[in-house]
LUMVEX-377842 format. One line per field, with one value per atom (N, C-alpha, C): residue in three letters; z, y, x; atom name; residue number from 1. Coordinates in nm, 3 decimals, padded with zeros to 5 digits, always signed. Atoms other than C-alpha are relative to their C-alpha. Layout:
% LUMVEX-377842
type	c(Ala|...)
Z	c(Z|...)
Y	c(Y|...)
X	c(X|...)
atom	c(CA|...)
seq	c(NUM|...)
% end
This chain:
% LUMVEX-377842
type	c(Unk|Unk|Unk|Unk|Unk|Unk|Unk|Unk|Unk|Unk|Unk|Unk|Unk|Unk|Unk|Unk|Unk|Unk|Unk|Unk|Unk|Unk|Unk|Unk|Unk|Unk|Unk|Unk|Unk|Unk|Unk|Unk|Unk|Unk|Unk|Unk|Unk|Unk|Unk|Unk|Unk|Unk|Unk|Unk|Unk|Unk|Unk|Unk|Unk|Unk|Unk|Unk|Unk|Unk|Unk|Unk|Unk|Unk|Unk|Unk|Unk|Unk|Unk|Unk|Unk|Unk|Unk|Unk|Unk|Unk|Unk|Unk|Unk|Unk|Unk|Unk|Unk|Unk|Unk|Unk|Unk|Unk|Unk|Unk|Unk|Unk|Unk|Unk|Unk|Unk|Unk|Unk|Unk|Unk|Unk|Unk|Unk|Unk|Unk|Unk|Unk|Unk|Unk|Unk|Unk|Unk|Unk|Unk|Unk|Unk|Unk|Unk|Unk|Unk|Unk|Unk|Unk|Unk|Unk|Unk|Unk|Unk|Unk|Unk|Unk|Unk|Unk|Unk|Unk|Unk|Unk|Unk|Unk|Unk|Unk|Unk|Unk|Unk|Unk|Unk|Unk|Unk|Unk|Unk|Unk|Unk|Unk|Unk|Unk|Unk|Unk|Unk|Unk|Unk|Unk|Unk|Unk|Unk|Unk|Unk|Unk|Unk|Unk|Unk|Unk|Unk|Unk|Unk|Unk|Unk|Unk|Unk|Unk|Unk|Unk|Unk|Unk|Unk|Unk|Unk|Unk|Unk|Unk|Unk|Unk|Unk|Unk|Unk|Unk|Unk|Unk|Unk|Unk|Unk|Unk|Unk|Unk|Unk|Unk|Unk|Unk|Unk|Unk|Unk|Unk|Unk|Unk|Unk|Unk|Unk|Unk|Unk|Unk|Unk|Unk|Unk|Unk|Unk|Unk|Unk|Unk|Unk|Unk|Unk|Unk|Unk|Unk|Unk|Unk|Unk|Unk|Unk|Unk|Unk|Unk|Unk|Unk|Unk|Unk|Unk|Unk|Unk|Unk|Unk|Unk|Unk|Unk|Unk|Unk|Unk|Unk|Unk|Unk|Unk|Unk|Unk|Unk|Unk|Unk|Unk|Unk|Unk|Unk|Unk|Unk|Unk|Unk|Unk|Unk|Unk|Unk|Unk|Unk|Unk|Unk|Unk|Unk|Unk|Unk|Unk|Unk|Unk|Unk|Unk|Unk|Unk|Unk|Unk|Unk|Unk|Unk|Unk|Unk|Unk|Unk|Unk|Unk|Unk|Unk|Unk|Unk|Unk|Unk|Unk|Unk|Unk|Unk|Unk|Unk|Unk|Unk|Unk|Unk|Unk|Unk|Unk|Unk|Unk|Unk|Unk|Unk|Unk|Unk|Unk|Unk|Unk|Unk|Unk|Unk|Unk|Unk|Unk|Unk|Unk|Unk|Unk)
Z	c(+00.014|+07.673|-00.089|+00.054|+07.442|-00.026|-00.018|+07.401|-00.113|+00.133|+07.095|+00.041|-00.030|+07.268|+00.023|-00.018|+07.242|+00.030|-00.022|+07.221|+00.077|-00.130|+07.497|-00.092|+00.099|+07.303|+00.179|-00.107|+07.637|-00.100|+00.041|+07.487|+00.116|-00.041|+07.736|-00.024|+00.065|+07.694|+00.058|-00.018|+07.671|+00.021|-00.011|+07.660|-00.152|+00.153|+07.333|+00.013|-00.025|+07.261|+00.046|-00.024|+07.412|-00.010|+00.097|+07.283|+00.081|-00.088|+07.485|-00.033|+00.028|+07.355|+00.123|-00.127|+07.648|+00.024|+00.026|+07.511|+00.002|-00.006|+07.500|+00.107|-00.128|+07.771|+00.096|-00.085|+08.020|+00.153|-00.097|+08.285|-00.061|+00.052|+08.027|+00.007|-00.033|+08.047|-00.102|+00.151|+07.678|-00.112|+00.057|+07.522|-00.199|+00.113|+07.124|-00.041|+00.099|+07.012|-00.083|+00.156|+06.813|-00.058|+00.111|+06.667|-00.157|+00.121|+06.275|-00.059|+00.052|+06.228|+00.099|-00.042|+06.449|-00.027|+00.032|+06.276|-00.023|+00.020|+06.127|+00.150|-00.083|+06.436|+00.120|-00.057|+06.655|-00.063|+00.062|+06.387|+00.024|-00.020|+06.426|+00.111|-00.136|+06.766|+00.028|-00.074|+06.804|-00.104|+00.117|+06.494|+00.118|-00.024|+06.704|+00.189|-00.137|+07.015|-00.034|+00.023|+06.841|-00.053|+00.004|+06.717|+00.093|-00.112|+07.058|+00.111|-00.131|+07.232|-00.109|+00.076|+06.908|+00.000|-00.042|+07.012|+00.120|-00.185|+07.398|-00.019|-00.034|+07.445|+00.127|-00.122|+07.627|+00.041|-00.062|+07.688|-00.060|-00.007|+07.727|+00.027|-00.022|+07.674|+00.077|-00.053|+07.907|-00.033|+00.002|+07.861|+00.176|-00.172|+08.177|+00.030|-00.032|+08.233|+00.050|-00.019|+08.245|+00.110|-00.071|+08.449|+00.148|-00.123|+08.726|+00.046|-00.066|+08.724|+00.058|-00.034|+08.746|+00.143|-00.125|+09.033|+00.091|-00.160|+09.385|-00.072|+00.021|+09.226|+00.109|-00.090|+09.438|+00.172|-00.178|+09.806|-00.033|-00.050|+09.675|-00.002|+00.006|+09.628|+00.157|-00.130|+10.007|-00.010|-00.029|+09.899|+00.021|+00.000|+10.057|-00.031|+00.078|+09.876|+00.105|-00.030|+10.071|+00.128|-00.110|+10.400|+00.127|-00.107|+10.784|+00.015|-00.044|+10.863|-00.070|+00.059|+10.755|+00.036|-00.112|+11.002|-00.040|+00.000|+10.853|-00.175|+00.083|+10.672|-00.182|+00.166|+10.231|-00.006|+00.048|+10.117|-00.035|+00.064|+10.083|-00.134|+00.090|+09.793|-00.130|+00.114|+09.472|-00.105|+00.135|+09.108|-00.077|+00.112|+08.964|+00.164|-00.044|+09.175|-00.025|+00.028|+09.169|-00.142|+00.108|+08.974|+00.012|-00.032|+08.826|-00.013|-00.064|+08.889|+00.095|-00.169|+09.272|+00.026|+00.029|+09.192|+00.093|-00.069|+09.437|-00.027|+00.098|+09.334|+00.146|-00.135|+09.624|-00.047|-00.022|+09.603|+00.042|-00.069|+09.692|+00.126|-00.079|+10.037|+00.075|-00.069|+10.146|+00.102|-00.099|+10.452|-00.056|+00.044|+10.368|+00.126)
Y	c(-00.132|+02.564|-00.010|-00.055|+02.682|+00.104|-00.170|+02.971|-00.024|+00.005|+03.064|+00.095|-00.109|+03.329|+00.197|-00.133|+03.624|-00.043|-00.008|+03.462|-00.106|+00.102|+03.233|-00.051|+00.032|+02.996|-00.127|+00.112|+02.755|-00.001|+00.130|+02.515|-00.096|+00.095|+02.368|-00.054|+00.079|+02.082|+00.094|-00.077|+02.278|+00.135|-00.143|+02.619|+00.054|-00.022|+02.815|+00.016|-00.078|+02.920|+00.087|-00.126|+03.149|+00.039|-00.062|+03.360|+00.140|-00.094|+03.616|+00.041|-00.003|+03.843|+00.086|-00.001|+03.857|+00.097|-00.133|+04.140|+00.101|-00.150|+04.393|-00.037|+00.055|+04.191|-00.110|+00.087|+04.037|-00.065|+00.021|+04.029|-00.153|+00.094|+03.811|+00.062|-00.122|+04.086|-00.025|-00.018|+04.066|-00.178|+00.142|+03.723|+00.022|-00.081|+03.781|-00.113|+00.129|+03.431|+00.076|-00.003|+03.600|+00.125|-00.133|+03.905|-00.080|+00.070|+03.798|+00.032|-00.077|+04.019|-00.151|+00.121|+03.683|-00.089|+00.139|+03.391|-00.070|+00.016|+03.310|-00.061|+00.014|+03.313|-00.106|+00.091|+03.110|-00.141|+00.156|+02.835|-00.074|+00.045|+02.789|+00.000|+00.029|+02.790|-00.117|+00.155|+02.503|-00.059|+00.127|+02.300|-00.013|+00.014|+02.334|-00.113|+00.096|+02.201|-00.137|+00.149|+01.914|-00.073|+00.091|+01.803|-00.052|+00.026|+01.813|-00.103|+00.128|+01.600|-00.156|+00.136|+01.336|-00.065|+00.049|+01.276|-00.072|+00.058|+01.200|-00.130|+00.136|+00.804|+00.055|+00.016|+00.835|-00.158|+00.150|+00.431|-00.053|+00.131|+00.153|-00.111|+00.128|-00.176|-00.070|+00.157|-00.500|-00.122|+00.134|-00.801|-00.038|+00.089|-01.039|-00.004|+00.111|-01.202|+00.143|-00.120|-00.823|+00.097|-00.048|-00.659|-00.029|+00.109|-00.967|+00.067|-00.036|-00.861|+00.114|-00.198|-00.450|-00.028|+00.008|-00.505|-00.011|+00.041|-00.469|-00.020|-00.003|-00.429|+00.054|-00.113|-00.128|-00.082|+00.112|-00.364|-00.099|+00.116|-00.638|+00.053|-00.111|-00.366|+00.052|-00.071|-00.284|+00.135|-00.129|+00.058|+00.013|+00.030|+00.088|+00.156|-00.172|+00.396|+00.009|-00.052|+00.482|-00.083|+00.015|+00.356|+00.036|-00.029|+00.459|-00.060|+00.078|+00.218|-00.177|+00.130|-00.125|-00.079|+00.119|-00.325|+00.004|-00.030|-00.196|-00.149|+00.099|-00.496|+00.043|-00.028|-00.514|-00.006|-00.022|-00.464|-00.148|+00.134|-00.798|-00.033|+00.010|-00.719|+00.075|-00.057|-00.681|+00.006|-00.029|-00.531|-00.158|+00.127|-00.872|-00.121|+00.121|-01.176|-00.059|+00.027|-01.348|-00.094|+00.114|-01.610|-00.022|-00.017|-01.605|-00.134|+00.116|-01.928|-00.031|+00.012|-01.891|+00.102|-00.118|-01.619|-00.033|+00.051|-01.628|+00.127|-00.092|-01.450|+00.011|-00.049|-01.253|+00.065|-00.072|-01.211|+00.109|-00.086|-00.940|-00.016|+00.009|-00.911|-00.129|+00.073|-01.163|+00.087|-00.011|-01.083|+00.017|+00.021|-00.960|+00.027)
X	c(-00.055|+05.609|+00.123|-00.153|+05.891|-00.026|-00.091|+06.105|+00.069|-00.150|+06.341|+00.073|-00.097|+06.513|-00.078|+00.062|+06.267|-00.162|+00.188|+05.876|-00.002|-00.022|+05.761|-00.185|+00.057|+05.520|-00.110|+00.034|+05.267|-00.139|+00.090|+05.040|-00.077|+00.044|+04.794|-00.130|+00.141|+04.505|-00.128|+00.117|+04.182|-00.012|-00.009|+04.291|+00.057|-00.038|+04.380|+00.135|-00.154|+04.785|+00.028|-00.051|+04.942|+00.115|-00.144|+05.214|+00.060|-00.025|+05.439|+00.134|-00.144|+05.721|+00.051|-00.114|+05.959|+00.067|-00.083|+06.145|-00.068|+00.120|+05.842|-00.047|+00.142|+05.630|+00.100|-00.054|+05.860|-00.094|+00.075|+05.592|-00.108|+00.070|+05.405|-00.163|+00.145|+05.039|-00.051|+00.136|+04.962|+00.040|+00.033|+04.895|+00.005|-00.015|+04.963|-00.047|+00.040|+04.855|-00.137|+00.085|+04.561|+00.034|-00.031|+04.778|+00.028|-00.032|+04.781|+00.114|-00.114|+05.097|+00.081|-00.083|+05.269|-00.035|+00.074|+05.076|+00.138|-00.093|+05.386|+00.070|-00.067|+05.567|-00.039|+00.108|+05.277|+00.017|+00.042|+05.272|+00.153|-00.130|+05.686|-00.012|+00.002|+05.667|-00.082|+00.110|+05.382|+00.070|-00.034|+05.546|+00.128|-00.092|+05.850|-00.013|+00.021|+05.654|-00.017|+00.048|+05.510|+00.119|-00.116|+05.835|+00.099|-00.059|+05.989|-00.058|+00.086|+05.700|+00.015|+00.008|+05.701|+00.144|-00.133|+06.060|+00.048|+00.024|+05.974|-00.025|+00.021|+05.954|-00.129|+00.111|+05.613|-00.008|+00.058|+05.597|+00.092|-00.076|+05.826|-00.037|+00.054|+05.742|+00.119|-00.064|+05.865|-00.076|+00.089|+05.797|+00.013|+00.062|+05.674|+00.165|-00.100|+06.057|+00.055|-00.027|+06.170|-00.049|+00.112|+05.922|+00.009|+00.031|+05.925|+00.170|-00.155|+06.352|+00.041|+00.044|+06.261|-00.047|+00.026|+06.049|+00.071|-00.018|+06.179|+00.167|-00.152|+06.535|+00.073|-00.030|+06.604|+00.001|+00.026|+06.502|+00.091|-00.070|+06.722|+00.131|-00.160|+07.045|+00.030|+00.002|+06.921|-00.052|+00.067|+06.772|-00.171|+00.107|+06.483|-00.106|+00.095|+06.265|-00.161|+00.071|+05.994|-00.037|+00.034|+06.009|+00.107|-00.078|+06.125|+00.160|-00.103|+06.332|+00.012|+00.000|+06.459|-00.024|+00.091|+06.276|-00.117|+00.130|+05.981|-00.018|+00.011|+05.813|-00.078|-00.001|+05.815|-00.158|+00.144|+05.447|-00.045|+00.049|+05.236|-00.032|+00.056|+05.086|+00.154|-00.141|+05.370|-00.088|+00.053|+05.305|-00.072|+00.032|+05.393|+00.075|-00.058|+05.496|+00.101|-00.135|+05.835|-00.032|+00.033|+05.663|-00.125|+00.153|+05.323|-00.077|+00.045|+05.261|-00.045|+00.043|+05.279|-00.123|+00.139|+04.980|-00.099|+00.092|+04.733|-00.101|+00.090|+04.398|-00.072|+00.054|+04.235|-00.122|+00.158|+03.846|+00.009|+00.067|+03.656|-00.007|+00.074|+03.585|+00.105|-00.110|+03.897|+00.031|-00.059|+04.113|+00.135|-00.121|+04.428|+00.090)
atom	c(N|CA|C|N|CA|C|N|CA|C|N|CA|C|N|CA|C|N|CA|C|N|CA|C|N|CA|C|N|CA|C|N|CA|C|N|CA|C|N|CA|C|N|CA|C|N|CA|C|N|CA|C|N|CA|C|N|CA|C|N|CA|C|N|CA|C|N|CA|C|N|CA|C|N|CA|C|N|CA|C|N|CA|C|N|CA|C|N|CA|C|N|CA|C|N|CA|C|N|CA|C|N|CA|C|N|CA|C|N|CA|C|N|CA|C|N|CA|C|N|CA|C|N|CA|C|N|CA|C|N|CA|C|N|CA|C|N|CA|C|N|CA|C|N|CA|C|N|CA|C|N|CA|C|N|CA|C|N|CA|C|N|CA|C|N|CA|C|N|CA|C|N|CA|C|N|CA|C|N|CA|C|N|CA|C|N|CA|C|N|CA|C|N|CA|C|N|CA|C|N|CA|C|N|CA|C|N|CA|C|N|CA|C|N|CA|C|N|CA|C|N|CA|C|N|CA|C|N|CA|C|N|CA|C|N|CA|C|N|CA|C|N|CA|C|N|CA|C|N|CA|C|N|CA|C|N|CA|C|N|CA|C|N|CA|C|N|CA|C|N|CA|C|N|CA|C|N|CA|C|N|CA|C|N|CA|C|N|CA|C|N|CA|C|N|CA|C|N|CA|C|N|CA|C|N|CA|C|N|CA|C|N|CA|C|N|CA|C|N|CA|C|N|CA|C|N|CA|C|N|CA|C|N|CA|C|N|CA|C|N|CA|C|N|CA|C|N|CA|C|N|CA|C|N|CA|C|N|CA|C|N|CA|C|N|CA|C|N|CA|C|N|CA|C|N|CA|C|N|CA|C|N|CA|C|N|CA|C|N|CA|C)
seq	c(1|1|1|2|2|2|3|3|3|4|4|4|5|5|5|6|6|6|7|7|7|8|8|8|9|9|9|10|10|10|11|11|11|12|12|12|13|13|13|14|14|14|15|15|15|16|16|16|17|17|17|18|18|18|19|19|19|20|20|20|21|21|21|22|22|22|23|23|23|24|24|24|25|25|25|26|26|26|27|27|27|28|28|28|29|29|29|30|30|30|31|31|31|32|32|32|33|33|33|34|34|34|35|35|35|36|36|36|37|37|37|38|38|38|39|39|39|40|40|40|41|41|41|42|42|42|43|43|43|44|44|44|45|45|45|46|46|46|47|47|47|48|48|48|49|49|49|50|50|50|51|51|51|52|52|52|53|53|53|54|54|54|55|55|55|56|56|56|57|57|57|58|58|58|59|59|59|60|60|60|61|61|61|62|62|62|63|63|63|64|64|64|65|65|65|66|66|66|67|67|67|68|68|68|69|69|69|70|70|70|71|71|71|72|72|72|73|73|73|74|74|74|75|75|75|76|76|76|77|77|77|78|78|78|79|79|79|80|80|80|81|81|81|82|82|82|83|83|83|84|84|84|85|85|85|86|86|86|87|87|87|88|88|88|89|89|89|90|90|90|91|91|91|92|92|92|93|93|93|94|94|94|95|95|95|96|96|96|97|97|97|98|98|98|99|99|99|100|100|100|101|101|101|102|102|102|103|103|103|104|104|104|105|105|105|106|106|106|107|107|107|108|108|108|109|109|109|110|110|110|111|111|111|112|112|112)
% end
């Protein structure tokens, strides 16, 4: 979604544009993305989306040495995110292992 102050511009996957001036249509009732008297106005509005998402960091790389130090940061500070109480025991199974050396590879159909 963007806005410039008067047109309200939502862009979602598998649906066409839709375009809504705020100031005539505050309820949002009439969809203008195919009036040709706003093409103009439609195409600045999505150029203005796509320059705002190609700016977003969608993915951050770590490396392994990084990754292994991220993990379980938060439990060794003492914060424990998503459990009762602090008696309650750390999850067996971790993203990455302290060290993937000590790796132990769990079949199918093991006992955990």
């Amino acid at each position: 979604m963007a806005f410039d102050g008067r047109y309200k511009f939502v862009h979602c996957l598998g649906f066409g544009p839709m375009l809504f001036d705020l100031q005539q249509d505050p309820d949002e009732l009439r969809d203008l993305a195919r009036d040709p008297a706003l093409a103009p106005v439609l195409s600045r509005m999505k150029d203005q989306m796509i320059d705002w998402s190609a700016g977003l960091k969608n993915r951050t790389a770590f490396s392994d040495p990084q990754l292994r130090d991220t993990v379980g940061k938060s439990a060794r500070r003492g914060i424990m995110i998503g459990f009762w109480s602090e008696d309650e025991p750390l999850p067996a199974n971790r993203l990455v292992p302290p060290d993937p050396a000590s790796a132990t590879r769990i079949e199918a159909g093991d006992a955990q």
